[in-house]
C-alpha positions as CSV (number, residue, x, y, z in Angstrom):
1,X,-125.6,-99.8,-103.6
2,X,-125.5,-102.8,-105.7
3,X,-124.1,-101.2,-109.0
4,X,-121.2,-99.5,-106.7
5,X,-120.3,-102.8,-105.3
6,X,-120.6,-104.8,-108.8
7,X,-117.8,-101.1,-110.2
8,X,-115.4,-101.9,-107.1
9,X,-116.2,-105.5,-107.4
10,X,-114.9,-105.5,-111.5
11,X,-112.2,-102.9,-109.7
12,X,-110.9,-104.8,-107.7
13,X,-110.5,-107.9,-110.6
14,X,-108.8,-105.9,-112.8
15,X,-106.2,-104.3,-110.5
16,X,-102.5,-106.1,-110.8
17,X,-100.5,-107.3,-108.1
18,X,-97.2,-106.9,-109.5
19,X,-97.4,-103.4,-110.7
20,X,-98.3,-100.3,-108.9
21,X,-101.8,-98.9,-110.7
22,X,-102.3,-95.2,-110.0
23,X,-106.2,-93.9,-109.2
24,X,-106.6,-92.2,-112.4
25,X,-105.6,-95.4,-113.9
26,X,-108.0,-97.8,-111.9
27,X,-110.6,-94.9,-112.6
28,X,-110.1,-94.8,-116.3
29,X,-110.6,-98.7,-116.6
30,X,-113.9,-98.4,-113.8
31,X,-115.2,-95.4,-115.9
32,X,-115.7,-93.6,-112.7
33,X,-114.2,-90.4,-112.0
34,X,-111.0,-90.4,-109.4
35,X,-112.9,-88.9,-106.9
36,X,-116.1,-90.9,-107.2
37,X,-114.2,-94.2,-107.4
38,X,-111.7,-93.3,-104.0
39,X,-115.3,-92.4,-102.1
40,X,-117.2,-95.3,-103.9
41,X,-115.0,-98.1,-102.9
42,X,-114.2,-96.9,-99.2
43,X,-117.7,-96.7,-98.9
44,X,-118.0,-100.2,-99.7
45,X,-114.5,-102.1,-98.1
46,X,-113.8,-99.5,-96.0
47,X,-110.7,-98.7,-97.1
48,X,-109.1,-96.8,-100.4
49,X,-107.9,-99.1,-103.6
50,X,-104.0,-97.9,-102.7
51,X,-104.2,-99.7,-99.2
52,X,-106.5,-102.3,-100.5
53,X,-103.6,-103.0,-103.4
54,X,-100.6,-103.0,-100.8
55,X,-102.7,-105.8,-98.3
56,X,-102.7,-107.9,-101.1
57,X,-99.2,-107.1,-102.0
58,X,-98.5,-107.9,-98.8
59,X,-100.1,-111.3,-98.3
60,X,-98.7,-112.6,-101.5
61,X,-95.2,-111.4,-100.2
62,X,-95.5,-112.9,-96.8
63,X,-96.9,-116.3,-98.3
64,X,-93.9,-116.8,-100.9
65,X,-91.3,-116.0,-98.0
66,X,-93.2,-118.9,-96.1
67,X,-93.0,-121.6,-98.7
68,X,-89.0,-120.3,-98.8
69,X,-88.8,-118.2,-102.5
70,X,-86.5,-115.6,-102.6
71,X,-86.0,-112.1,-100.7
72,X,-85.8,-110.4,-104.0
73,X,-87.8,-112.4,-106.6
74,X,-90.5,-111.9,-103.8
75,X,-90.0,-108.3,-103.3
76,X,-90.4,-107.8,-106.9
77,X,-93.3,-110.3,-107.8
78,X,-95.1,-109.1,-105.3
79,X,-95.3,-105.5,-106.7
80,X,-93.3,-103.3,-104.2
81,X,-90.1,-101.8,-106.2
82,X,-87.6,-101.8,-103.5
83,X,-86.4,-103.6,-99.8
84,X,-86.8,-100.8,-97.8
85,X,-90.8,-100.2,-98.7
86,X,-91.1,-103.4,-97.5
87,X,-89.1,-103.3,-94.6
88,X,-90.2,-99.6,-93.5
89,X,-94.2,-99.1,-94.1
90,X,-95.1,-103.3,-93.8
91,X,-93.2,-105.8,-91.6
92,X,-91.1,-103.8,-88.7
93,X,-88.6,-106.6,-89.6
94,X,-86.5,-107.5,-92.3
95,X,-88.2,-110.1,-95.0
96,X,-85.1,-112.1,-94.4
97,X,-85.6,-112.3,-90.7
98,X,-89.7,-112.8,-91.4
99,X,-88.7,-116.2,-93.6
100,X,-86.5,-117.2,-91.1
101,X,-89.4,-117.9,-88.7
102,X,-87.3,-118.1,-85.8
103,X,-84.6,-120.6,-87.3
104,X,-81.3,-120.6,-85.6
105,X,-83.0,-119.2,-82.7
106,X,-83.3,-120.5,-78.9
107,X,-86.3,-119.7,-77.2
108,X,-86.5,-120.3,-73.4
109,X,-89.7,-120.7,-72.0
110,X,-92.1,-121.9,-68.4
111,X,-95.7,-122.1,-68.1
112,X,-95.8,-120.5,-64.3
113,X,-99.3,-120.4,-62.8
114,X,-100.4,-116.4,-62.0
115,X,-103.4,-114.8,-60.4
116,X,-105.1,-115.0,-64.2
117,X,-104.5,-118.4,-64.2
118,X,-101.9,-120.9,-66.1
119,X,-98.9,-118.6,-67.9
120,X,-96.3,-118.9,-70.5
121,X,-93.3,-116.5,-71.1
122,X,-90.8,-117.3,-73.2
123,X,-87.7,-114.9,-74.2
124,X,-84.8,-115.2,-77.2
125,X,-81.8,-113.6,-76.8
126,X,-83.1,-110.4,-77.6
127,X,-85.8,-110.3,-74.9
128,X,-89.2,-111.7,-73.8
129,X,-91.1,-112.4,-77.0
130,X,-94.0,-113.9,-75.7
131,X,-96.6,-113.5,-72.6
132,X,-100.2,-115.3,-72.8
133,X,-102.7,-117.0,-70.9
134,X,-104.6,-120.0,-71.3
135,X,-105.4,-123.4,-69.3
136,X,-103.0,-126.1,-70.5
137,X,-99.4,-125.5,-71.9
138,X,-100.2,-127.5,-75.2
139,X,-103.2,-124.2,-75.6
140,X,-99.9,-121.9,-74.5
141,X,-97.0,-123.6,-76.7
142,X,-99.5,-123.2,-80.0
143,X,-98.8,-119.9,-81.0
144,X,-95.0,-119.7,-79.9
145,X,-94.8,-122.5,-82.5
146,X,-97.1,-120.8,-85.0
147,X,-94.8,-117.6,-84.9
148,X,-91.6,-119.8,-84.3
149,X,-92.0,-122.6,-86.7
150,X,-88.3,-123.1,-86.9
151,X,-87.0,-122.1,-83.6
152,X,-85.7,-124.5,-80.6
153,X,-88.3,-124.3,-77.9
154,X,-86.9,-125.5,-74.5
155,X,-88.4,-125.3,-71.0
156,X,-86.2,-123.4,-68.8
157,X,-84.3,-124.3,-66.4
158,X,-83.3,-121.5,-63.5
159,X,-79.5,-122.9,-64.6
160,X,-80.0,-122.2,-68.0
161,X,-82.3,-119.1,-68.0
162,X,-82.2,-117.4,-64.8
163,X,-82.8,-114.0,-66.7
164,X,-86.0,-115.8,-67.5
165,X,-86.9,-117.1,-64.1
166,X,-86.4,-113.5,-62.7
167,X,-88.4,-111.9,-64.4
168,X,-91.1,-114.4,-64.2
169,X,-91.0,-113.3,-60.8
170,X,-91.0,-109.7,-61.7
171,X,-94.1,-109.6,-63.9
172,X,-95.7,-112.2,-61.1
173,X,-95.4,-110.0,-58.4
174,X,-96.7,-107.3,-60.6
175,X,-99.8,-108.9,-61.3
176,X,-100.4,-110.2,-57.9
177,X,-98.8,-108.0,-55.5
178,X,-98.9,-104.4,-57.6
179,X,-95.4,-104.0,-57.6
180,X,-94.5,-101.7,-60.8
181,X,-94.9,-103.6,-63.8
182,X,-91.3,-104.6,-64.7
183,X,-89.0,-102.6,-67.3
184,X,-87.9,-105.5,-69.2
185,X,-86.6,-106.1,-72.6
186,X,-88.3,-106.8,-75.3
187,X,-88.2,-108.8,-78.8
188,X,-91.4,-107.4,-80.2
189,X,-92.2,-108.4,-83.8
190,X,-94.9,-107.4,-86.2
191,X,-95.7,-104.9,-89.1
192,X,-94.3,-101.8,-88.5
193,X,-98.1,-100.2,-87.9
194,X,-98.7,-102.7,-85.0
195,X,-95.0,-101.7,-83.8
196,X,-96.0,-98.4,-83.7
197,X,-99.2,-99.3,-81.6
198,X,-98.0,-101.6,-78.9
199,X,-94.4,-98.9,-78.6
200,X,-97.3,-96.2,-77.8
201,X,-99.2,-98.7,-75.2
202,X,-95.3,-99.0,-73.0
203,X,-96.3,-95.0,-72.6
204,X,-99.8,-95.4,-71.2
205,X,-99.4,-95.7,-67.4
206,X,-101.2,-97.8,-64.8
207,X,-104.7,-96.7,-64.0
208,X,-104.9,-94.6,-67.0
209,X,-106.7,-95.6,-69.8
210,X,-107.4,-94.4,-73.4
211,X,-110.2,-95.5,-76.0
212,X,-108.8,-97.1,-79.5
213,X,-109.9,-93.7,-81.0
214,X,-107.4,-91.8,-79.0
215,X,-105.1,-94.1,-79.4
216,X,-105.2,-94.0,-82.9
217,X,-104.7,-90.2,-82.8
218,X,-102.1,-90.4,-81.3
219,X,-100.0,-92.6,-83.2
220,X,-101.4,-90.2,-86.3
221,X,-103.8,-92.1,-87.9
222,X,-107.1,-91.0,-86.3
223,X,-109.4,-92.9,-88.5
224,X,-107.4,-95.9,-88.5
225,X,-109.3,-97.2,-85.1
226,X,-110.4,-100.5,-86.0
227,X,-107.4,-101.1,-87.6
228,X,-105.9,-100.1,-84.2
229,X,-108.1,-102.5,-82.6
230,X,-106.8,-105.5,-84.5
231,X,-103.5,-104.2,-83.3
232,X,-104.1,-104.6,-80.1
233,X,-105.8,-107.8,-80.7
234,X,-102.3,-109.4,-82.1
235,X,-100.3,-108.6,-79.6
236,X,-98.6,-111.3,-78.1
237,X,-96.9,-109.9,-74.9
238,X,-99.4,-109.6,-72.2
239,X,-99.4,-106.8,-69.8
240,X,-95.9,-106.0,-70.3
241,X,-97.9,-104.7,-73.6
242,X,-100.8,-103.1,-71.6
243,X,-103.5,-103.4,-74.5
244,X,-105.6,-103.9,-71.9
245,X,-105.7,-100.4,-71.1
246,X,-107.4,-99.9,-74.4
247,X,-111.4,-99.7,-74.3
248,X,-114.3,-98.9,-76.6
249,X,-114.9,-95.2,-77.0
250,X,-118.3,-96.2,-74.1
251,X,-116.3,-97.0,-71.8
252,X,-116.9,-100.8,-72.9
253,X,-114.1,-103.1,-72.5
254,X,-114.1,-104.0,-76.4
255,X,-112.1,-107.0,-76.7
256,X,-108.9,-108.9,-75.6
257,X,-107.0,-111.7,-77.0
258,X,-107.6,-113.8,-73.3
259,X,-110.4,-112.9,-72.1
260,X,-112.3,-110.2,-70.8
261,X,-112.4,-111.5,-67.3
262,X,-108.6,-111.6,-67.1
263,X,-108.8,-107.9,-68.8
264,X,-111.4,-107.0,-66.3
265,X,-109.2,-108.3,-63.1
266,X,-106.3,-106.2,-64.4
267,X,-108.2,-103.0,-64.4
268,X,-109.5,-103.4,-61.2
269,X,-106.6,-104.1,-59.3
270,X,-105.0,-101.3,-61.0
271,X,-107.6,-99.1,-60.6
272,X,-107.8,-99.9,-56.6
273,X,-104.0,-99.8,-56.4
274,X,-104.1,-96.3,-57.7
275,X,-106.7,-95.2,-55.0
């Protein structure tokens, strides 16, 4: 209703970013009950005033690391008392790795074409940090550079990369030709919820399928399935990821990041190669 939305509304204005404000508290100032103000304001955003507090920690956090402030003043002025919180329940990395935005770091890449069309993969030293589809390479290179601000981004050459080149092949002749998709390493970054997410999609096998709702159970937060969804939706490793064995609770192929024709073509031929 109107009035509940004007409560969370003045709620949400009078909640602080750089201190941690209990429910009672928030409640007391709304002159709402505990109770009524937790059920009042999910109603309305969909999610509790704790998590609603901690995205906007989070965004203020993640934009001061980006303009180059520091770890600690950061931590701190953004609200969240220690390193660790931050670094265990938020980014899956370390905030001083997350400034870094890929500086000091090499990253090898092609633009291959494959049976859904033009290709990029491009791997650090860690692993292959990047798989996506598109038409032109400038479309592909976009987000590696958005991630990798700072990073050296060379083609490869089979000379230079041939870990690179191999497994080109590999995940080639696993779209094309059905050969098992390839067990390759990995640098996967991200908040540690999405970590969770596309760590539990590696176990899903080929021809199997789950809905974001099971999925969601079964990384333990069964209500958390649009949240799940957006997961999926910012993953950056194609099919060595399999999102796109993830599908509306229908049936429905719900979304994916290139195109539902490309995740329609891998389900099929999956689907055939397991009959």
């Amino acid at each position: 209703c109107s009035q509940c939305r004007e409560v969370n509304t003045k709620s949400i204005k009078l909640m602080p970013i750089d201190e941690k404000i209990t429910l009672p508290n928030l409640a007391q100032i709304a002159d709402l009950s505990s109770s009524r103000l937790q059920k009042s304001f999910k109603k309305t955003f969909t999610i509790s005033p704790q998590v609603y507090q901690d995205t906007v920690r989070m965004r203020h956090f993640k934009y001061s690391l980006k303009k180059g402030d520091g770890v600690t003043d950061t931590i701190y002025s953004a609200g969240f008392g220690s390193i660790s919180r931050v670094y265990d329940r938020n980014i899956g990395m370390t905030p001083k790795a997350y400034r870094a935005r890929g500086a000091g770091e090499v990253i090898n890449y092609a633009c291959p074409n494959s049976l859904l069309g033009l290709m990029i993969m491009a791997a650090t030293e860690k692993g292959v940090c990047s798989v996506q589809f598109g038409y032109n390479e400038s479309t592909l290179l976009f987000p590696l550079r958005t991630e990798f601000p700072k990073a050296k981004l060379m083609v490869s050459a089979s000379q230079n990369a041939p870990e690179l080149d191999a497994w080109m092949k590999a995940l080639d002749q696993h779209i094309s030709q059905g050969d098992p998709r390839p067990d390759l390493p990995l640098d996967i970054r991200g908040t540690a919820f999405q970590i969770k997410v596309w760590q539990f999609l590696l176990s899903i096998k080929e021809g199997d399928v789950l809905s974001y709702g099971e999925v969601a159970a079964q990384v333990d937060n069964p209500k958390a399935a649009r949240a799940l969804g957006t997961a999926c939706g910012k993953n950056t490793i194609a099919v060595l990821i399999p999102c796109h064995r993830v599908l509306k609770s229908d049936g429905g192929l719900g979304g994916y990041r290139w195109g539902l024709e490309r995740k329609r073509t891998l389900l099929d031929n999956e689907k055939r190669r397991e009959q």
